[in-house]
N, C-alpha and C positions, 0 to 999 in steps of 0.2 A: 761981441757982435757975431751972430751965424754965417757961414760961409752958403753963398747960394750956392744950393744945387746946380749941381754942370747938367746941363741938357742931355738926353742919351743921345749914345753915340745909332747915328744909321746904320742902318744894317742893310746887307746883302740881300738881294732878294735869292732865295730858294725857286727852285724850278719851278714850282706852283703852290698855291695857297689857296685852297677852296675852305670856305666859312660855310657850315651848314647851318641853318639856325631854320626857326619855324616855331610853330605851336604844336605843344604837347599832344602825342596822338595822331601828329600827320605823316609820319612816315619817316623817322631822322635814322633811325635805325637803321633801315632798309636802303637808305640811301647810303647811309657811311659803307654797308657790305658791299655795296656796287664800285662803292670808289675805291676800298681795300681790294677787290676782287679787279680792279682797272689798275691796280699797280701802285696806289698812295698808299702812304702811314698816314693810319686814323685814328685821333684822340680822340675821345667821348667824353662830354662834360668840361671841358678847360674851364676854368676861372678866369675870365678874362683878364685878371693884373697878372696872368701870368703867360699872358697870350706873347708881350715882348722876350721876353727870358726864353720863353720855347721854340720860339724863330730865333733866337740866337747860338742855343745851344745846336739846333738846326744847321743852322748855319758853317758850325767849327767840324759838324760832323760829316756831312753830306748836301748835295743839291738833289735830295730826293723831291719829289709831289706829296704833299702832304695836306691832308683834312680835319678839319676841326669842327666839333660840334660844338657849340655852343647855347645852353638854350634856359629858360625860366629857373632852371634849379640853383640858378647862378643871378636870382634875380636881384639881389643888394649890388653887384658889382656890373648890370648891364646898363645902367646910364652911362659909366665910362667907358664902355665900349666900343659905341659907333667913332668918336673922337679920337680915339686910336687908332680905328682900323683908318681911318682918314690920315690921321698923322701918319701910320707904314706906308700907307700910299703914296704920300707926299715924300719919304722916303726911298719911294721906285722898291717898294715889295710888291707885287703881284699878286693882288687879294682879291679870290673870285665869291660873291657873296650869295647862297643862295636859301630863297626863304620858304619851306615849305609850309603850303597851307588846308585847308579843310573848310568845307563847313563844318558849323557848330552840331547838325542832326549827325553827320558823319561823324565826329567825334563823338557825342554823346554815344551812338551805335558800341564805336571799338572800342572805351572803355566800358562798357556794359559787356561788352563778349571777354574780354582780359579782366573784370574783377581787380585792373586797378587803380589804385589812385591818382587823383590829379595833382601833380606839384605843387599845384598852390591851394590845395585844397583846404588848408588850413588857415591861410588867408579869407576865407568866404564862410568858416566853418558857423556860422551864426545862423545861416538859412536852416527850417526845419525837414524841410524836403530836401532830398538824396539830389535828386534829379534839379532841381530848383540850385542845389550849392554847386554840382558840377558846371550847369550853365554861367554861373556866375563868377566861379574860377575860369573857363575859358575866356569871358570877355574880360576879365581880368590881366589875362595873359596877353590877348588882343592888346591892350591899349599899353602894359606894359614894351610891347616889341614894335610899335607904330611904325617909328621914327628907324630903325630898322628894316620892317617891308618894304620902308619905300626905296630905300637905294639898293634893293636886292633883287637879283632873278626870281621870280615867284613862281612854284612851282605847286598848281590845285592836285591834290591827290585825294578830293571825296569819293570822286568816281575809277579813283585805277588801282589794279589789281599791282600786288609785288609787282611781279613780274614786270610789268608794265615801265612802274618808279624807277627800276633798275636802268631797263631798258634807257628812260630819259635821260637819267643823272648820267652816265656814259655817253650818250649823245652832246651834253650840257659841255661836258668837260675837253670834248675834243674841241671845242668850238676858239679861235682866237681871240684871247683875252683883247688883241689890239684892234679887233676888226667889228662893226655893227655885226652882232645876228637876229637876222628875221627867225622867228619861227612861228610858222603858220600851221594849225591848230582848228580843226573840223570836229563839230560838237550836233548834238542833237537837244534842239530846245525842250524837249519833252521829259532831258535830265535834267536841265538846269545849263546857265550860263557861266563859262570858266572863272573861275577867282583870279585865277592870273595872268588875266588878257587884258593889256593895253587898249585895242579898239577890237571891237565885234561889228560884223555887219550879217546882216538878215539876208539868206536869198528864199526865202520862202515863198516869194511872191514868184517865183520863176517858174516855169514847165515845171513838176515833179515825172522822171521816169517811174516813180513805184508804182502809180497807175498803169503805164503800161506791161501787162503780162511777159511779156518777153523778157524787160529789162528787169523787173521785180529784182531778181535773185541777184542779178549780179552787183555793181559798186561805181563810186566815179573815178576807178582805175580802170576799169574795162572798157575796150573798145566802143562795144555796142551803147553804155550809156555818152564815150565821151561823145561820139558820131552824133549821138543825136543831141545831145545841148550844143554843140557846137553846129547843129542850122536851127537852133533855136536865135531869134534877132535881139530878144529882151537879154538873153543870158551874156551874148557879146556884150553889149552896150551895159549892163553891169560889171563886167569884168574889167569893161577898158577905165572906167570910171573910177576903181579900188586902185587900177595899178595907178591912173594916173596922181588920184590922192596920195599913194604912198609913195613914190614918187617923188613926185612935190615937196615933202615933208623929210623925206629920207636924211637930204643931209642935214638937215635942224637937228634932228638928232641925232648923227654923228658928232657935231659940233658941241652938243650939250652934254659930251663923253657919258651917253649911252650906251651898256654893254650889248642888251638884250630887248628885241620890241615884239613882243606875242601879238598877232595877228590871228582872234578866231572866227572862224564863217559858221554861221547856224543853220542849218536845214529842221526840216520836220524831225528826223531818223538817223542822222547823220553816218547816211550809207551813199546815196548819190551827191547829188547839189552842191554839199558842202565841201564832199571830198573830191570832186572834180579842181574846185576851186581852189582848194587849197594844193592840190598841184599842180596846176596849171600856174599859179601865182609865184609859186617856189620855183619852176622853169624859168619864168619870167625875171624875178629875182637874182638868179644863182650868180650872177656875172656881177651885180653889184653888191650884195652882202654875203655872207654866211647863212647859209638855209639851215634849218631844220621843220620836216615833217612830224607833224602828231596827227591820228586820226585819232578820238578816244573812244571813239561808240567801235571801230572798228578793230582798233587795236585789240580792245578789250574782250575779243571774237577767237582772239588768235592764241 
């Protein structure tokens, strides 16, 4: 008669443990430099059955910060994944999870400019059309990593420049693993709505300063537009309305051990309206979560 297996033993959590994961094409690369270049050792590709054994060897070695990518090319072994990064958890390892995403036009774009292939290309290889089996390995990839995005930071990188991704995944990591973070996140609807926002609200209906010549150039960092939405009467009474909603809600999600809640505000242009509001809201904020600002139409100026 077989001797059962003994359970592993727990491990130590390591000073930190960020999970990159995402879909092929959105930026895992760029993100692992940013975290290497913020002080972590970064693995690329892990096998997840090998994910325990590398935080252990971790472990006998150092309490360094440490990152791991994780993504489709490892796709036979990522159903057991998510249940282990659960189970280290449950073990008091400190596992920060973060999913980077795209739309599919965006991907199709950056594997058409790199000339290369899609991981799972071979999985789809039946379609006769190029463009037709790329699509296809993406939503492929999609439904593979579902279960995944959902318990992860999501992080949309259709619209950001390097630069940009760097900038975030640094902001992302200083953030406390044991504390909610807000981050409030100004978009222009005229790009498209973020992939990885929790809740969106519209202020389009409100005064736009780009009408007015004076304000045109400037932003809703600047004096002169905040002066003027703020004796605007419609822009208060939207504003008090979001914080009071969030608010409201805030600790539910504390409680629901929620690491990260995206909060994006849409404007036409997302130069005034949205960007007001999304600093004004992270003021308001600061005292009870962990902020983080994104402007991405502006960011992406800079």
């Amino acid at each position: 008669m077989s001797t059962p297996a003994a359970p592993p033993t727990p491990l130590a959590s390591p000073r930190e443990v960020v999970l990159v994961t995402g879909i092929s094409g959105s930026g895992k690369s760029v993100a692992l430099h940013a975290l290497e270049d913020a002080g972590f050792f970064c693995v690329d590709n892990l096998p997840p059955e090998l994910l325990r054994e590398f935080l252990r060897l971790e472990q006998r070695r150092s309490q360094r910060r440490v990152a791991i990518a994780v993504d489709s090319r490892s796709a036979a072994s990522l159903p057991h994944l998510l249940p282990l990064v659960e189970q280290l958890r449950g073990e008091g390892v400190a596992i920060r999870s973060v999913f980077l995403d795209a739309s599919s036009d965006a991907l199709v774009r950056r594997f058409s400019e790199t000339r290369r292939t899609h991981p799972l290309s071979h999985e789809t290889s039946t379609a006769q059309d190029h463009h037709r089996a790329l699509l296809d390995a993406i939503e492929l990839e999609r439904e593979i990593l579902s279960e995944l995005r959902e318990v992860s930071t999501v992080v949309d990188t259709s619209l950001l420049r390097p630069t940009q991704l760097r900038a975030w995944m640094r902001e992302l990591v200083q953030a406390s693993a044991s504390r909610l973070t807000l981050v409030f996140e100004s978009f222009a609807f005229k790009h498209g709505v973020p992939l990885d926002a929790d809740y969106v609200f519209d202020v389009r209906v409100l005064p736009n300063p780009h009408y007015i010549r004076e304000l045109r150039p400037h932003t809703g960092r600047d004096e002169p537009v905040v002066k003027y939405l703020e004796a605007q009467p419609e822009v208060g009474e939207m504003l008090a309305q979001i914080e009071a909603f969030l608010g409201r809600w805030l600790p539910a999600f504390e409680d629901d051990q929620r690491s990260y809640l995206t909060v994006a505000i849409g404007c036409t242009g997302g130069q005034h309206r949205s960007v007001y509001f999304v600093e004004t809201l992270a003021r308001h904020f600061a005292s009870q979560a962990f902020t983080l600002i994104r402007h991405r139409e502006l960011d992406a100026r800079d």
